[in-house]
C-alpha angles and dihedrals in degrees: 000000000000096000089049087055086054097043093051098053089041092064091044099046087051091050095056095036077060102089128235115258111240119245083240089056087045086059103044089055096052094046091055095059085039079061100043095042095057087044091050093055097043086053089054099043088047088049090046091051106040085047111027118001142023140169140250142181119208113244096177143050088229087114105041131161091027090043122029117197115273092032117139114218134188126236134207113214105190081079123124097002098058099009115046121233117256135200109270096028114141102230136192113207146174120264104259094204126302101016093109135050114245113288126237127203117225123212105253121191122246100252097056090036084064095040087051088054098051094045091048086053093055090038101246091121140023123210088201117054102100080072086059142075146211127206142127133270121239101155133040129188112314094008119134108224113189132161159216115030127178090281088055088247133140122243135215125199081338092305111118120227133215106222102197088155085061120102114212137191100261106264090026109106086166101104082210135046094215125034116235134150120219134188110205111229110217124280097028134082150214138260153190142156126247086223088061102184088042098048133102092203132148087291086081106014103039137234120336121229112243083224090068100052111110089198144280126300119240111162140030107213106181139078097040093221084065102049114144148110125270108225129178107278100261120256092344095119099019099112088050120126126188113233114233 
């Protein structure tokens, strides 16, 4: 009993000699996780979108209807290096050479200069994507694309397919305002706008390097009203065999 006395006000007396941590002190620590914290999440968004995902907005009307201007899309990186490209992915890439019209920079104020940094590390805006492009792929290494037959459809490796996804002048039924037929040398793709008479597409620019594709798109996230996922058009490319 008398050990358990002693052992009581011992702890007491060692609990009020501690001494009381300053409200200054209070602060600095929880700065300091405030701090960490931030840090921490800036570290794992940069990471997210230098490795899996990023982030777009549409310039053009090349992919109307699917994809109006001013849409944000999400990509997924780990295409085409993880997951391989397929006929009717909607892919960002970068301008091969000539695709695009000169760029020029705008003077932009400090302030937003410094907003615009913070949103492209955590991946909420991207400086650089008037030097890429978004289309859809129709034709992937060793396909032959050719168009257009008596019904005004595209063909793949002779099998016509049925564009729902494709928007058209009214009284055009033609997907493409020129014939051509094309065989796709390896390691390169096809592609072609869903806004098929208002698109600079590989018609009139040629085939795009895979190395050169940034990922597939799989999301628009703003604006909110648009919000959906961007799946492969059903069955459109289903009885489509690759030539070997």
């Amino acid at each position: 009993m008398t050990e358990q006395n002693a052992t009581a006000v011992g702890g007491a007396s060692t609990a009020a000699s501690r001494p009381a941590r300053s409200p200054g002190r209070s602060v600095l620590l929880f700065l300091r996780d405030v701090v960490v914290i931030v840090a921490a999440a800036l570290v794992i968004s940069f990471l997210i979108k230098t490795f899996l995902i990023r982030s777009f907005y549409i310039p053009s009307e090349s992919m109307q209807s699917t994809l109006q201007v001013n849409d944000r899309i999400i990509v997924n990186q780990l295409v085409p290096d993880v997951v391989p490209i397929s006929r009717g992915d909607i892919v960002v890439f970068r301008d091969p050479g000539g695709w695009l019209p000169a760029r020029i920079e705008q003077p932009q104020a400090p302030i937003d200069a410094v907003g615009d940094w913070v949103l492209q590390v955590i991946g909420l805006s991207t400086s650089d994507s008037d030097e890429h492009l978004v289309t859809r792929v129709i034709g992937l290494p060793g396909d032959r694309v050719v168009c257009c037959n008596d019904l005004g459809q595209l063909s793949i490796n002779g099998v016509p397919i049925d564009e729902r996804y494709v928007q058209l002048p009214p009284d055009t039924t033609d997907v493409s305002s020129r014939d051509f037929q094309e065989e796709i040398p390896e390691g390169t793709i096809w592609v072609m706008g869903d806004n098929r008479y208002d698109s600079s597409d590989s018609r009139f620019n040629g085939v795009v390097p895979i190395d050169d594709v940034v990922g597939r798109a799989f999301v628009i996230s703003w604006p909110i009203d648009r919000w959906r996922w961007l799946d492969n058009p059903p069955l459109t490319f289903d009885g489509v065999e690759r030539i070997e």
